[in-house]
N, C-alpha and C positions, 0 to 999 in steps of 0.2 A: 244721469242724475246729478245733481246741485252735489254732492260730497264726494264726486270724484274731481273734482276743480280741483287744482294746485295753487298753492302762497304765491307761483310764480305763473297762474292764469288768470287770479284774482286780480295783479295787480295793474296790468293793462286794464281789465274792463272797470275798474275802480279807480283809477288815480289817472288814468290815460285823460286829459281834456274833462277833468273832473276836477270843480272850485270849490264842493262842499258835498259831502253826506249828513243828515241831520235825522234822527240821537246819533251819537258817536259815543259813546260811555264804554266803560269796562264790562259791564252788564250788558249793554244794547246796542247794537251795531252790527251793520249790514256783511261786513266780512263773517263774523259768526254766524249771523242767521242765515246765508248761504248755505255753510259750513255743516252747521248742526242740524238738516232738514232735509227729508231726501224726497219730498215733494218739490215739485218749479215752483218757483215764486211766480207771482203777480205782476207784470211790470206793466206801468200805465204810463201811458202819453198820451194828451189831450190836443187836439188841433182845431181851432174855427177856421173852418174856410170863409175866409173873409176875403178873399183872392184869388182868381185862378191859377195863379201859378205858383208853383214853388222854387226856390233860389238855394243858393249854396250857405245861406245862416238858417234856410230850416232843416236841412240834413244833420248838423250837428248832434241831435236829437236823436233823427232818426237811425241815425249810424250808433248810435249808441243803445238805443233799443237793437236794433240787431245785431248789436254783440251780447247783449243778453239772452237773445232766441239763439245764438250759436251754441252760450255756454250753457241751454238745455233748459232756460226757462220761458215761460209765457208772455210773448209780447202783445198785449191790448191796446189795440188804436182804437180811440174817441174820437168820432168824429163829432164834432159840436153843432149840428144841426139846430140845436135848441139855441145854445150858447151865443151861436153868432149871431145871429137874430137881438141878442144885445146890445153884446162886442165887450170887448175887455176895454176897463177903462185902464188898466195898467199901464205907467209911463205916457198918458193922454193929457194935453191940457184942456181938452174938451170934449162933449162926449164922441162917441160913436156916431157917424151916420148909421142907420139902422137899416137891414137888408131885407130883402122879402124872402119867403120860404123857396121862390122859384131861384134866385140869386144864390142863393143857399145849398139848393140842390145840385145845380151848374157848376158851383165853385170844387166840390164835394169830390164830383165823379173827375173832374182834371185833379185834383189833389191825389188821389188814389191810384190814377194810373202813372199818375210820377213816381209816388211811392212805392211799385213794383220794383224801380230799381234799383230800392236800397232793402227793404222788405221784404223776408219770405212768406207770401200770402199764399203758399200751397202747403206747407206744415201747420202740424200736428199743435206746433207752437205759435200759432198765432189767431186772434181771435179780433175782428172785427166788430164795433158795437155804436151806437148812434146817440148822443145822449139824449135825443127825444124819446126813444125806447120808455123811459121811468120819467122824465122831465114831463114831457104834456099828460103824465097822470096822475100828479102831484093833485092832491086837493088844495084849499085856501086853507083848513086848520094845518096842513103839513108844512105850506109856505107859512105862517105862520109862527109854526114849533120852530122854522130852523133859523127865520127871523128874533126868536126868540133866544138862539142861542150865540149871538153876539153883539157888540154894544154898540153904541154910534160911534163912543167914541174911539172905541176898538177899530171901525170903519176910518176913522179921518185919519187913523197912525199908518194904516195905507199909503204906502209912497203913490203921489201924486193924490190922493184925495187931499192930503194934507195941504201939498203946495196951493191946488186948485181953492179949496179952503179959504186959504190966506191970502190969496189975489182977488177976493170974491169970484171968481168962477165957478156960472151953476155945476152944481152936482144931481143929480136928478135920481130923484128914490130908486128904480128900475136898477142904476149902476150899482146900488147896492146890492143887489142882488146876484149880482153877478160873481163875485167870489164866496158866496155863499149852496150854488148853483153847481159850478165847478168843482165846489169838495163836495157835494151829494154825490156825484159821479165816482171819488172814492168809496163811497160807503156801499151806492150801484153793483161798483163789477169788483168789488172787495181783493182791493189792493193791495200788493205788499211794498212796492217801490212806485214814484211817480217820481217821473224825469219832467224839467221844466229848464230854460234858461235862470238865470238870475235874479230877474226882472218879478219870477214867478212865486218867489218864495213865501211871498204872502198867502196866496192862493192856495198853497202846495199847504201850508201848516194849517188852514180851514179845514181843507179835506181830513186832515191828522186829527184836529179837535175832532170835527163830526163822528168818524168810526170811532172813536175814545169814549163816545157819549153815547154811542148806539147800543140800546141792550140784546140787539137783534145777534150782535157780535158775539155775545157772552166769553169774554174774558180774552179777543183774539187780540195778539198786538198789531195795534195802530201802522198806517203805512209809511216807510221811511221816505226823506226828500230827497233828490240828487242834482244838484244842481251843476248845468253848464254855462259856458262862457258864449256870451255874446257877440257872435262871428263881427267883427268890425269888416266895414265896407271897404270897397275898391280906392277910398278916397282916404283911408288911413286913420278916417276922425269918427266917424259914426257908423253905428251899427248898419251891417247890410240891410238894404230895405228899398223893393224896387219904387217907391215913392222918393227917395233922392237920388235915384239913377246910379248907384254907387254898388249891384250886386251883377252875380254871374246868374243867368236863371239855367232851372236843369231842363229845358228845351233851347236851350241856344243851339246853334246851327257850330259845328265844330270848329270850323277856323273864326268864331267870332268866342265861341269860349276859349280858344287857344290863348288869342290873342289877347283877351280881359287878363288873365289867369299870367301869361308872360310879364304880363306888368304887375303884379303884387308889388307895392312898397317891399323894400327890405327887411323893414322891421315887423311884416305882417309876415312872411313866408315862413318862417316856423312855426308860427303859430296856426297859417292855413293848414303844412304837413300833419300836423298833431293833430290837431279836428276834424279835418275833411282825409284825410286820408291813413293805410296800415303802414306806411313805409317807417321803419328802423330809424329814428332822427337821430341815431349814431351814425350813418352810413351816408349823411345829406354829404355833397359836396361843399368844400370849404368856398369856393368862388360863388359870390352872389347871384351873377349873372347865371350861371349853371342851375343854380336852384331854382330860380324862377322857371327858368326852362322845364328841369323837371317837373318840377309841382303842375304846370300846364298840363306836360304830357301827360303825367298821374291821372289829373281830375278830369280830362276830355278821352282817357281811358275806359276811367269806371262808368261815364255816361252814355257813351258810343261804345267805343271799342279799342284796342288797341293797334289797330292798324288805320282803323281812322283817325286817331291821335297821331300817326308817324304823318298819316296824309295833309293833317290840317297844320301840321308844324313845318313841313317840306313848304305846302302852301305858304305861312310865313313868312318864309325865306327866302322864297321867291317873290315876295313884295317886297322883300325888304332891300333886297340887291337889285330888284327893277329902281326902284326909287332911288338907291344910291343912298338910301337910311341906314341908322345903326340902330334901331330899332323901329317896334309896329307904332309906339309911342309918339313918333315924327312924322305919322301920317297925315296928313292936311285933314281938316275935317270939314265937312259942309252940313249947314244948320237946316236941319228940315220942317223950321219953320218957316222958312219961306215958300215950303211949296201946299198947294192948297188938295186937300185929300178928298175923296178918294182920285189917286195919280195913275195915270198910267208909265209904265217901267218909261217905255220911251221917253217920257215928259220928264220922269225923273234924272234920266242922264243928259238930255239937254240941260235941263235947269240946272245940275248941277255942275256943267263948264265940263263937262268929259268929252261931250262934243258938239258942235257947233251948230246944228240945227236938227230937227226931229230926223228928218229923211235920212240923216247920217245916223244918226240911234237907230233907226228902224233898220238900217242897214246893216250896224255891227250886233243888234240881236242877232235878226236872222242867220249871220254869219259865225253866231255861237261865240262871239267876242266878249258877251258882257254877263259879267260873272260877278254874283251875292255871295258872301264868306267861299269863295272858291264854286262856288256850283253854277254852271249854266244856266242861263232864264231867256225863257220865251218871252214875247211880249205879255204882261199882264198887268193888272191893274193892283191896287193896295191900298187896301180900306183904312190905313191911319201910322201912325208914325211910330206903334209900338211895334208892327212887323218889320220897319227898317232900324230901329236905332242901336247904337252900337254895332253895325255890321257894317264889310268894307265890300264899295261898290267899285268892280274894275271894269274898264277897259280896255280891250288888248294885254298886255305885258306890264305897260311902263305909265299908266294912266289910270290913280286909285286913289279913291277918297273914304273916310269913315264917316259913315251918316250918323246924326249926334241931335 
């Protein structure tokens, strides 16, 4: 139960990679209503699958909803089936392309089996819900009423309607709707916490007003906001996001998340430790170079395992001392835009100067010489450039490029 928590297990799942809870008062706030409640609370996270895949700035989230299903309360994933068929215009200078329900559904079921491994989806404590569920049964007087309960110009105080706004950039009625949509879904599965990045905090105080206004509620309080910090990308400047090529995704092939994760900027590796992963950031090593190592090993741990973490950092290091490099960061890279897809493997290491004509590739496959992130390959073919990038193509021992 929620009151047997301690002041000193509150304060990890509260202040750990946490940039705001909101109310925060004398009177109102989430340490106490823990505290004084021996019911779980409610805890919501909203996701559109707008993407197949998920990357290491959408874990942030997720890792933190399950440290609320740990400390014995109810973790509710929203899948935005409805929602993304919109798309958040948040942080957009333009709208959304708009996705079909089959897009929708595709994105959905890969989202889900990612999040098994951060998610306990066999407890007691956790509740799967769709927001088509209540969303496609909305009548027009209900879109209406909830239309009716905020302003336009409440709408353009929306970071990014505003800017969009002021550049003349269309905004198109439908995006209105959209954070109006998204806090239905608290009022829905009747929230006590919703987790959001930063970005989200508009959205996240909608859903607050609507159960405020709900008489269905009679008298219950409103759901609190939690906001986290937006994982900055691999390149040190912008938010992870596999649209600037700047993230780790959590299907990478282990010595290609080793080696993303080995190179974190300096000044991003404490802050990766604290978000992405439990380790002690009393106990990090003082040498930079060590850290980064670790934090590699840590997160190609929790995704694989940890013995394929020792495998894909050995790996490594045996690039790294074939090459004669002091890091994976000095690996030559070759641009695969130059080669035309769908490729066969053979075609791909000719083309890329590992060896000097097909009949020699076809000869060091067969020969078990030519190796994607450390693992053997057959001759095969590869439908487009998102299954090779970021991954290091070797030859033999002393003959390796990172495809980019």
């Amino acid at each position: 139960m929620s009151q047997s928590l301690t002041q000193s297990n509150l304060t990890p799942l509260l202040e750990r990679g946490v940039v705001e809870i909101f109310p925060d008062s004398e009177t109102d706030n989430l340490r106490d209503r823990i505290q004084k409640t021996d019911l779980p609370l409610r805890i919501k996270l909203g996701i559109d699958p707008t993407r197949p895949d998920l990357h290491l700035g959408h874990t942030v989230a997720l890792r933190k909803l399950r440290q609320f299903q740990d400390a014995g309360h109810k973790a509710v994933l929203i899948i935005g089936d409805f929602t993304a068929q919109i798309g958040d215009p948040t942080g957009r200078s333009e709208a959304r392309p708009r996705l079909t329900a089959e897009e929708v559904t595709y994105n959905a079921e890969t989202y889900l089996e990612q999040a098994k491994k951060i998610l306990d989806f066999s407890s007691d404590r956790f509740e799967l819900r769709r927001n088509g569920e209540w969303l496609n049964k909305l009548d027009l007087q209900q879109i209406i009423n909830l239309q009716a309960s905020m302003t336009v110009g409440q709408m353009l105080a929306k970071e990014g309607f505003s800017d969009r706004y002021e550049k003349g950039n269309p905004i198109y009625l439908h995006e209105f709707l959209y954070p109006l949509l998204q806090g239905y879904d608290s009022v829905a599965i009747d929230s006590d916490v919703e987790l959001g990045g930063t970005d989200q905090k508009f959205n996240i105080l909608v859903g607050r007003d609507l159960q405020l206004k709900d008489k269905n509620r009679q008298g219950k309080p409103a759901q609190f906001g939690l906001l986290l910090p937006l994982l900055v990308g691999l390149d040190g400047v912008q938010k992870m996001s596999k649209s600037l090529g700047n993230y780790v995704g959590l299907t990478d092939e282990p010595l290609s998340m080793y080696s993303k994760l080995e190179k974190v900027p300096d000044a991003l590796v404490d802050k990766y430790f604290e978000l992405l992963t439990d380790t002690d950031l009393a106990t990090l090593p003082e040498n930079p170079r060590e850290k980064q190592k670790q934090l590699a090993l840590a997160i190609v741990g929790q995704y694989h395992s940890p013995e394929v973490a020792r495998q894909a950092q050995q790996d490594a290091e045996q690039i790294v001392l074939a090459g004669n490099t002091t890091d994976l960061g000095d690996i030559p890279e070759f641009d695969l835009s130059q080669i035309n897809f769908p490729a066969p493997l053979h075609y791909l290491v000719k083309a890329s100067g590992l060896c000097k004509s097909n009949s020699e590739a076809q000869s060091q496959i067969k020969n078990g010489a030519v190796k994607l992130d450390g693992e053997k390959l057959r001759d095969r073919t590869f439908a487009n450039v998102e299954e090779l990038s970021g991954k290091v193509l070797q030859v033999g021992k002393k003959k390796f490029l990172r495809l980019v």
